[in-house]
C-alpha positions, -999 to 999 in steps of 0.1 A, spaced: 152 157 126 117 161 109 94 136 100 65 141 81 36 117 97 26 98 65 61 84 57 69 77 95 35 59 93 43 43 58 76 32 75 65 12 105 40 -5 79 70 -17 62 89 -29 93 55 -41 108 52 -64 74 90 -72 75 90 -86 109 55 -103 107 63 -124 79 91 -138 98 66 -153 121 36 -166 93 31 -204 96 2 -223 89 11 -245 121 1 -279 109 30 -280 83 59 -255 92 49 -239 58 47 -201 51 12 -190 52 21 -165 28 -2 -135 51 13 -104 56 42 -113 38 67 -88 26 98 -87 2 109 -53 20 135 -48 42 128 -32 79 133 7 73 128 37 92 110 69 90 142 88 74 148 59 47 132 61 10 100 38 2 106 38 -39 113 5 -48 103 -9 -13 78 -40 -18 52 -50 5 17 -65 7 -9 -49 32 -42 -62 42 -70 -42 58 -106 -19 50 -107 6 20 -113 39 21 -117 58 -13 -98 88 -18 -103 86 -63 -126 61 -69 -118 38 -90 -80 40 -89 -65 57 -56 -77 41 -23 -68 39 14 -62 5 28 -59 6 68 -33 -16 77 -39 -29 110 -16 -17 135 3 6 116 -24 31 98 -34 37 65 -15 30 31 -19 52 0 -29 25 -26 -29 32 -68 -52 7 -85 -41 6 -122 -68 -6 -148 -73 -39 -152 -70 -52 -114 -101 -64 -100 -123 -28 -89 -131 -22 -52 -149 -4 -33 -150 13 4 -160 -9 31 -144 -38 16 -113 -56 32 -85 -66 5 -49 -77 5 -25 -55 -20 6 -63 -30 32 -42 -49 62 -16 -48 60 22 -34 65 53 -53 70 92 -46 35 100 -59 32 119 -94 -4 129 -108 8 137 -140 30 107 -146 2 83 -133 -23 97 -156 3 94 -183 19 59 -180 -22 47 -169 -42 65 -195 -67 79 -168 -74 109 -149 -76 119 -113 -95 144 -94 -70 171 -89 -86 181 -53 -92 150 -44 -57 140 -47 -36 171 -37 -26 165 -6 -12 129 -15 13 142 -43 45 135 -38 35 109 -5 47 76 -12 18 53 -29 18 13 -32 16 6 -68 -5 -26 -70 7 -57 -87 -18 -80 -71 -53 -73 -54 -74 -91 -41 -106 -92 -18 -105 -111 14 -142 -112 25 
């Protein structure tokens, strides 16, 4: 069996977020903190992402500035991250949370459904790699 790296890493990010949110509690209350919180299921390296919802938190790295952008998860690498216009813009060096639902990575259809362009060389190793598709960004410090 053959695994390519960035979907075994993408992978563990899932399970990583899956079995941390079991364990998020503010302490005090017995409430959910609601960090590193995840609506997707533990999965492994030979399982699909589409569809597979999740919310990472760590430093951006721009790969197309100001739409595509790497987000190091802690622990478990970086995540592929799509930005669509009209979430709040960031920038590398700064430390977000993203929440939102993976796709197989489609220049073309991005640019259609978006209205933008991409740098085709800047992006062509990442097409067809799974990308979170943001719902929710934010900037944690």
């Amino acid at each position: 069996m053959t695994v390519e790296p960035r979907r075994a890493v993408l992978a563990a990010a899932v399970a990583l977020a899956a079995v941390t949110s079991a364990g998020c509690w503010d302490g005090e209350d017995g409430t959910p903190s609601g960090r590193g919180t995840s609506t997707a299921p533990a999965t492994d390296a030979d399982q699909p992402l589409t569809g597979v919802s999740i919310t990472v938190t760590g430093r951006v790295s721009v790969v197309d500035e100001p739409h595509l952008i790497s987000v190091g998860d802690t622990g478990s690498g970086p995540v592929l991250v799509f930005v669509p216009p009209g979430n709040p813009r960031v920038r590398s060096g700064d430390t977000v949370e993203a929440t939102g639902a993976f796709r197989d990575f489609d220049r073309a259809q991005v640019e259609a459904e978006f209205g933008i362009r991409l740098d085709r060389r800047r992006i062509a190793e990442f097409v067809g790699q799974p990308v979170l598709v943001v719902t929710e960004i934010r900037k944690t410090r």
